[in-house]
C-alpha positions in Angstrom: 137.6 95.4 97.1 137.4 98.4 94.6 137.3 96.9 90.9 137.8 99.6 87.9 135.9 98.8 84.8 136.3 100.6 81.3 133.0 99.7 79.5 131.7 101.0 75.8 128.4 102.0 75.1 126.0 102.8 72.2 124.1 105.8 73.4 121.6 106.0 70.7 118.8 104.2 73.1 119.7 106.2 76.7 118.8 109.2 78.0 122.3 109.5 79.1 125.0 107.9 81.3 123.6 109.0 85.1 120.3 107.6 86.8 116.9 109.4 86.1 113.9 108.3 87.3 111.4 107.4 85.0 114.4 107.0 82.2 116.1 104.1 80.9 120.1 105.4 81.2 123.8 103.5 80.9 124.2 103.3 84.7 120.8 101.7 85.5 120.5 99.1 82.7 124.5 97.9 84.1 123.4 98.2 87.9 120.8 96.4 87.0 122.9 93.3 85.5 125.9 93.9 88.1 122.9 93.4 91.1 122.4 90.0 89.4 125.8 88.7 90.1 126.2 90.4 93.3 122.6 89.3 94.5 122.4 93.4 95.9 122.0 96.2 94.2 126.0 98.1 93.7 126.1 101.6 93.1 128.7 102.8 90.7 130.2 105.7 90.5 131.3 106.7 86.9 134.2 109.5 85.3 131.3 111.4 84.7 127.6 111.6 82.9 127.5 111.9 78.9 124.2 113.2 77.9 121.3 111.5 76.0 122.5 109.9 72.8 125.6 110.7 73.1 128.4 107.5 73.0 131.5 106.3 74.8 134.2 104.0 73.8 136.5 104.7 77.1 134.2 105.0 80.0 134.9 104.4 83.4 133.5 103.7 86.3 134.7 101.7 89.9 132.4 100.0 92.2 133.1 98.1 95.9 132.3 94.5 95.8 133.3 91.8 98.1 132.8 89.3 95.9 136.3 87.7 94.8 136.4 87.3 90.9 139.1 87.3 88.3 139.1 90.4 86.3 138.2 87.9 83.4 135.6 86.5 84.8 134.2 89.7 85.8 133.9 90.5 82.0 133.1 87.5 81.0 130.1 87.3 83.7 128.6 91.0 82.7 129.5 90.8 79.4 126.9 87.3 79.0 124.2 89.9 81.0 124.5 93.3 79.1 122.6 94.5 76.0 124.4 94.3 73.1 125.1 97.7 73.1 126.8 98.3 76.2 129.8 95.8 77.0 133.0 96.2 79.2 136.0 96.4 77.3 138.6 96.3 80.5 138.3 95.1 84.2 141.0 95.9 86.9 141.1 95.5 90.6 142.5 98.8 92.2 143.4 100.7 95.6 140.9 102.0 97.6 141.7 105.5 96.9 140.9 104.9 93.6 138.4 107.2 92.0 136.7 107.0 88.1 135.6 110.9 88.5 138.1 112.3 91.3 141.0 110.7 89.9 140.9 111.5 86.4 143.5 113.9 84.8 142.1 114.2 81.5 139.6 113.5 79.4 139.1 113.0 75.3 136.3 113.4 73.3 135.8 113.1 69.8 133.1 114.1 67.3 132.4 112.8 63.9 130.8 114.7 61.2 129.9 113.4 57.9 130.3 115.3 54.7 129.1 114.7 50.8 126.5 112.8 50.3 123.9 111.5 53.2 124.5 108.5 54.4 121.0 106.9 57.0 123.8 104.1 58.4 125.8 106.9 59.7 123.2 108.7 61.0 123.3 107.8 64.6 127.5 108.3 65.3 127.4 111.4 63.1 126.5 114.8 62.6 125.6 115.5 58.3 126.6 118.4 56.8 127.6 118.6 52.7 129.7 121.3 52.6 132.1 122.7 55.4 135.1 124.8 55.2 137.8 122.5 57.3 140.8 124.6 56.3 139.1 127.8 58.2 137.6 125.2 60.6 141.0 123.9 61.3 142.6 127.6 62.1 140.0 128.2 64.5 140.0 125.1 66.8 143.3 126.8 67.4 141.9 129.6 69.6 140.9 127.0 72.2 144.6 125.7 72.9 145.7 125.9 76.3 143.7 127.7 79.7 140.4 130.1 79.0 137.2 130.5 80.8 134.7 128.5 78.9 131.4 130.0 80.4 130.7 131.3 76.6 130.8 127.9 75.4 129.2 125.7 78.6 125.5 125.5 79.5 123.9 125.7 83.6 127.4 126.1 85.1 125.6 128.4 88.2 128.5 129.3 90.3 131.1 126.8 88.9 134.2 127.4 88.1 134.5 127.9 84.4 138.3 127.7 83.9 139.7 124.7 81.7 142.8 124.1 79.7 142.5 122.1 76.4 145.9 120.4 75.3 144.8 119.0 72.3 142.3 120.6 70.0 142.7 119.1 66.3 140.6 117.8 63.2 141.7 114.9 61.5 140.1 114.2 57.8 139.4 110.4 57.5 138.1 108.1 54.9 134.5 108.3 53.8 134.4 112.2 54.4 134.2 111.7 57.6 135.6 114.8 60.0 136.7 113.8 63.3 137.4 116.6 66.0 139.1 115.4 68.7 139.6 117.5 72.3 141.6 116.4 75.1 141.4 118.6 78.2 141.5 118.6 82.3 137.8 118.4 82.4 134.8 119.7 80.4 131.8 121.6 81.3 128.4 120.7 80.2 127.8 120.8 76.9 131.2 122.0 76.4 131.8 119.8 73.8 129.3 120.2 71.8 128.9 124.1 71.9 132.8 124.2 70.5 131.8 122.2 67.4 128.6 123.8 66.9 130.7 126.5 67.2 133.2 125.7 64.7 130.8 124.3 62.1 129.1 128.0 61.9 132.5 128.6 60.7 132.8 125.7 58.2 129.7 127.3 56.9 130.5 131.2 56.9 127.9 132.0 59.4 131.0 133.2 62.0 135.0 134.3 61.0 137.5 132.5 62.0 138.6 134.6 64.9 135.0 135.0 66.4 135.9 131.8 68.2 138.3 134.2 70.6 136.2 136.8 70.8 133.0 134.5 72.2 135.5 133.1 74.4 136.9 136.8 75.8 132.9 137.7 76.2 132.0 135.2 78.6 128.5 135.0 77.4 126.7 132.0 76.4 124.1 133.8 74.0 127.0 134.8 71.8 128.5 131.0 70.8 126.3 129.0 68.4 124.1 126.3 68.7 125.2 123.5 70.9 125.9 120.7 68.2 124.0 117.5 68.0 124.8 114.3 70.7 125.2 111.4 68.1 128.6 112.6 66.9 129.9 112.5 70.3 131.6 110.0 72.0 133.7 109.9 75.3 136.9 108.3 73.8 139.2 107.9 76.7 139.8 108.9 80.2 143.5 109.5 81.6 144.7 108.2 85.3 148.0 109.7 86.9 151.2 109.1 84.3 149.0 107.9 81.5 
């Protein structure tokens, strides 16, 4: 039996969402409690690995089992076992062919950026800045609607392919000068993310033009983006299955 499970995490203690030795990581700490009520240990595979730091809030993984459990109780059970910050937010039993990474069809993340005044409560879900430019911000997430090669703006991507489309790129202003930037795309290379909003807050603060943000991407050269942003204003908001 193949159960789905959409679980939420605080990363701000984890050197990331995949297994290294040595580390303390998302995947180990809830293999770990899922080997508890399957008396074995479970592998599970996941939609894919956030980095150190960073957070979800739609994460998904799948995982065989043969143990026969409501999809209540299955959240119920883990949910009694798991540090306070990591808990499941959703269990469903699915199809065999099911797959958290392989069947994906989008993914959205969002980052958070806090403007004005400093603010040590936010300081592990946001990036600080006091000043930023949004309007010219706001023009340039433009440039990365629809398909481009991203290799300007992706890190260790060897002989990968590079190519991704981006159907949402936007930033929202929300209460508390808070700027959230949201992407939603067919897949993201490593430090994708986070290299686009570095990217974009160079612009916020007059250190690139608006319409550098093309021209890095036409270049195809990683040395020419910025600074690959910091992981606490990330988070892995939501993964997409078929019609969704």
């Amino acid at each position: 039996m193949r159960i789905k499970m959409v679980i939420a995490y605080d990363g701000t203690n984890y050197y990331g969402y995949q297994h290294q030795p040595g580390k303390v990581t998302i995947q180990d700490t809830f293999e770990e409690k899922l080997a508890i009520i399957c008396k074995k240990h479970i592998t599970t595979y996941a939609s894919g690995r956030t980095d150190g730091h960073v957070h979800a809030k739609g994460q998904v993984l799948h995982f065989d089992t043969d143990i026969e459990m409501k999809e209540n109780n299955w959240m119920r059970a883990l949910n009694s076992l798991l540090p306070e910050d990591i808990k499941v937010v959703s269990v469903e039993k699915v199809d065999d062919e099911f797959h958290a990474r392989f069947s994906a069809v989008k993914k959205e993340y969002r980052y958070y950026i806090k403007l004005g005044e400093y603010d040590i409560f936010k300081n592990n879900y946001t990036a600080y800045y006091e000043k930023l430019d949004v309007s010219k911000m706001k023009e340039a997430i433009k440039y990365f609607l629809g398909t481009h090669d991203f290799k300007s703006y992706s890190r260790f991507v060897d002989k990968k392919p590079t190519i991704r489309t981006i159907y949402t790129a936007q930033i929202n202003e929300l209460e508390d000068n808070i700027l959230e930037i949201k992407f939603i795309g067919n897949g993201f290379l490593k430090y994708m993310v986070r290299i686009m909003v570095g990217t974009l807050i160079d612009v916020g603060l007059g250190r690139k033009e608006v319409d550098d943000v093309l021209k890095i991407l036409e270049l195809k050269d990683r040395t020419k983006a910025s600074k690959t942003a910091s992981p606490n204003g990330l988070f892995l908001y939501k993964v997409y299955y078929g019609k969704e």
